[in-house]
Structures are given as C-alpha cells and as structure tokens.
C-alpha positions as CSV (number, residue, x, y, z in Angstrom):
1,X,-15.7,20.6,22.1
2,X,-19.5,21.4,21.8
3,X,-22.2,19.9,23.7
4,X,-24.9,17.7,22.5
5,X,-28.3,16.9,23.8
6,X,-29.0,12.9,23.4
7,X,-31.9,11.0,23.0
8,X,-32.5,11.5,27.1
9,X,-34.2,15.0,26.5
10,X,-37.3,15.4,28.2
11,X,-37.8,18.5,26.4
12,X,-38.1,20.6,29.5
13,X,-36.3,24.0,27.9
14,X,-34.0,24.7,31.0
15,X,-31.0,24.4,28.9
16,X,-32.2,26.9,26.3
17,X,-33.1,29.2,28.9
18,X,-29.7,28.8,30.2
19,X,-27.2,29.0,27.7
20,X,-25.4,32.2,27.3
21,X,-24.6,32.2,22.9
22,X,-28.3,31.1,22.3
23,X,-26.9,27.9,20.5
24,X,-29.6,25.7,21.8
25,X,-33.3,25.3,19.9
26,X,-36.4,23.7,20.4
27,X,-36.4,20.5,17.9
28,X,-38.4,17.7,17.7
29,X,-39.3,15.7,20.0
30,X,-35.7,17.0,21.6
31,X,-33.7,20.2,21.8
32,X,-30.9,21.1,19.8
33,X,-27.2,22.9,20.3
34,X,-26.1,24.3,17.1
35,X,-21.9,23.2,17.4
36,X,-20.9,26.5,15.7
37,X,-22.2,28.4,18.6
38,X,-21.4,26.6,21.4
39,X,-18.3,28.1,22.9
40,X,-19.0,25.6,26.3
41,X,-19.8,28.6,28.6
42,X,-16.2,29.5,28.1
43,X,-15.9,33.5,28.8
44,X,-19.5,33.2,30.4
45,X,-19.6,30.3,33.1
46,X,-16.7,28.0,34.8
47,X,-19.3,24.9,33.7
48,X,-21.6,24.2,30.8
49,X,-24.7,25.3,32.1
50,X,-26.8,23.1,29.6
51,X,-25.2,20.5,31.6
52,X,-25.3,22.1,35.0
53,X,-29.2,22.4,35.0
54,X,-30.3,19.5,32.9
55,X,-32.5,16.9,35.3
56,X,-31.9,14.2,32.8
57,X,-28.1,14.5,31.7
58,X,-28.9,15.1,28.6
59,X,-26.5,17.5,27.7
60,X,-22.9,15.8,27.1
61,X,-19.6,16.8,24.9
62,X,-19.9,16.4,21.1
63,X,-16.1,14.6,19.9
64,X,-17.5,14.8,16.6
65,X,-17.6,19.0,16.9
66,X,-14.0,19.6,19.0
67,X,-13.3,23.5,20.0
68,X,-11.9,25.5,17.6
C-alpha cells in the first residue's frame, strides 16, 4: 500500500529528499506522496525511507491506496 504523510508534518523535506520514485512534493503547509508513485521502497530499500527518516512519524501506510 502507499504511504501518506499526516497532519504531523513539520515540513522539514527529509522525506522528499529521500524517496527513491520522486512521489513525494512540497504542499501546503505539509508534504505530499503522490499513491500512484509510491512503490514503498520496494526494488530500492528493505524499509520505506519516508518513514525511516521522518523525526515526527509522519509518514504512515495509505489503506485507502493498497499496492497494485
């Protein structure tokens, strides 16, 4: 399933910086992972690394957007 990035965000950018498709965009006031790019590090990375190096825990699996 994708990720998500709730309401937590403090809009730091680490997990754009981080993720490997380029799913995730600066919004406002929070950032933003696009579900049709967000393959959860799978083929890149053994952990979501939006996850990984978000200070906050921001960064969570979507149920509404499951793996295809």
């Amino acid at each position: 399933m994708a990720f998500l990035i709730t309401s937590d965000c403090i809009a730091c950018g680490a997990c754009k910086d981080a993720c490997p498709t380029q799913a995730i965009s600066e919004g406002d006031p929070a950032y933003l992972i696009d579900p049709d790019k967000c393959v959860e590090c799978v083929g890149y990375y053994d952990e979501q690394q939006c996850a990984a190096v978000c200070p906050v825990d921001a960064c969570q699996p979507d149920s509404a957007h499951p793996r295809k």
